[in-house]
C-alpha angles and dihedrals in degrees: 000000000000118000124209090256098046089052090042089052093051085050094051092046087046090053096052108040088039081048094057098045098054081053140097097165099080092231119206120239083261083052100059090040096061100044088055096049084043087059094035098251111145115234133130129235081241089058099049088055099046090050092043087057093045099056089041083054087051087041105232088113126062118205119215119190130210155152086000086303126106115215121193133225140191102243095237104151126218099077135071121212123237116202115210100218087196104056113008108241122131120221124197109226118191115235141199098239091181079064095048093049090050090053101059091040092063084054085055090256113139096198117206101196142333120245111169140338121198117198117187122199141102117309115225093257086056097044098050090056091048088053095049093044 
């Protein structure tokens, strides 16, 4: 038997996961709030949150965090973030994670799985206007 909270709770899982995974942009939980209400889907910021934490526990969202702010990300592998310290804005890099694992097992690492690699530096927008200033 499936109450109507129950059934509200699995559609709010469902917005936000299925909204995460249509972006690029690592939206914060405000973020996400204020899409949904933009579109008329009920969910509070609470909710977002609760949810947020759940899949990171479960470890299909990645957390970033900059500038005092956390992004989210669908943890979909294959790519390292690059966090611009200037300005804020998150990029998502490909990366060779057959490399990566070599790397560290010639460290005598034996890696598992990867689950998220933060780089933190000046994206090329920053650091031309750096440059012409």
């Amino acid at each position: 038997m499936s109450n109507s909270k129950t059934l509200r709770h699995t559609n709010q899982k469902a917005y936000v996961i299925n909204y995460l995974k249509r972006t690029t942009t690592h939206p914060t939980a405000s973020d996400i709030y204020q899409e949904a209400l933009k579109t008329g889907f009920h969910i509070g910021l609470t909710s977002v949150y609760r949810i947020l934490d759940g899949y990171e526990k479960e470890g299909e969202v990645i957390s970033i965090k900059t500038n005092g702010k956390v992004h989210y990300d669908y943890s979909k592998g294959g790519h390292v973030h690059f966090v611009c310290d200037t300005c804020g804005k998150i990029f998502d890099v490909d990366y060779n994670e057959e490399l990566i694992k070599k790397v560290f097992e010639e460290k005598g690492f034996t890696i598992q799985s990867i689950q998220s690699i933060i780089v933190h530096g000046t994206c090329a927008d920053c650091k031309s206007k750096l440059k012409n200033n």
